[in-house]
C-alpha positions as CSV (number, residue, x, y, z in Angstrom):
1,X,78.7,112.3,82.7
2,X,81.8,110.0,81.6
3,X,80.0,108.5,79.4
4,X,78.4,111.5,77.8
5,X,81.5,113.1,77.2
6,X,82.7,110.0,75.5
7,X,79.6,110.3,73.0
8,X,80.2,113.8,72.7
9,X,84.6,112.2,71.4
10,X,83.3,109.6,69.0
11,X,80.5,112.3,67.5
12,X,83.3,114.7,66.6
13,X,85.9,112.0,65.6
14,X,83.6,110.5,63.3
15,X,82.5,114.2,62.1
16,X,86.3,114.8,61.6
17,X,86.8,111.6,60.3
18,X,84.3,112.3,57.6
19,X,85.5,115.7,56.7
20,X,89.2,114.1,56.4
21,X,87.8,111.5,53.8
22,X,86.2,114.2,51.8
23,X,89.6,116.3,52.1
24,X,91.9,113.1,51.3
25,X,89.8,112.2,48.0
26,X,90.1,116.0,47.1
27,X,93.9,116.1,47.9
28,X,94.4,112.7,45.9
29,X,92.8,113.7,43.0
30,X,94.8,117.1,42.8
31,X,97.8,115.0,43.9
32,X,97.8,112.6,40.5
33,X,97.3,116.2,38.4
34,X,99.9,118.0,40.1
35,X,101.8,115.6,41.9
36,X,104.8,119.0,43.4
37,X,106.5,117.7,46.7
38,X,105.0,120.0,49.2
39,X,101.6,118.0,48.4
40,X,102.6,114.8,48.8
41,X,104.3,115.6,52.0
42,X,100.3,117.4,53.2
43,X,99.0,114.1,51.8
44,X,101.0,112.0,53.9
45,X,100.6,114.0,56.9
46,X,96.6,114.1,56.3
47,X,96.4,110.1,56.2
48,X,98.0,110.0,59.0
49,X,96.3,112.3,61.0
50,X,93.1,110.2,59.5
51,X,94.5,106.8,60.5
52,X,95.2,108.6,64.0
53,X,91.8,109.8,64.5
54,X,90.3,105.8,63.5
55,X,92.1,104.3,65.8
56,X,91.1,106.8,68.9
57,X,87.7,106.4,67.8
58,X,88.0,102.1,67.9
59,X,89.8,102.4,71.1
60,X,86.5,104.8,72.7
61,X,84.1,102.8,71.3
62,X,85.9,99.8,72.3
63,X,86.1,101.4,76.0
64,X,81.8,102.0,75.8
């Protein structure tokens, strides 16, 4: 059942994970047209939140 659920984390990490990229190529590109502050702030967040998911997904697959 542990373990399951554990699939079930990585799946949707890596899901998310693969959205973010999408999102952070979109966001870079608009970024070096229209580089206002607000969007380099959502950038920055954004990469984080996608270096944040990586590393939960190591550390579970690490755990398997």
């Amino acid at each position: 059942m542990l373990s399951m659920l554990l699939d079930h984390v990585v799946q949707t990490a890596s899901w998310v994970r693969a959205v973010m990229s999408l999102q952070l190529i979109t966001l870079q590109i608009k970024v070096v047209v229209m580089a206002p502050v607000h969007r380099a702030v959502l950038l920055v967040l954004l990469t984080l939140l996608f270096l944040a998911l990586m590393v939960i997904q190591v550390s579970l697959l690490l755990r398997s």
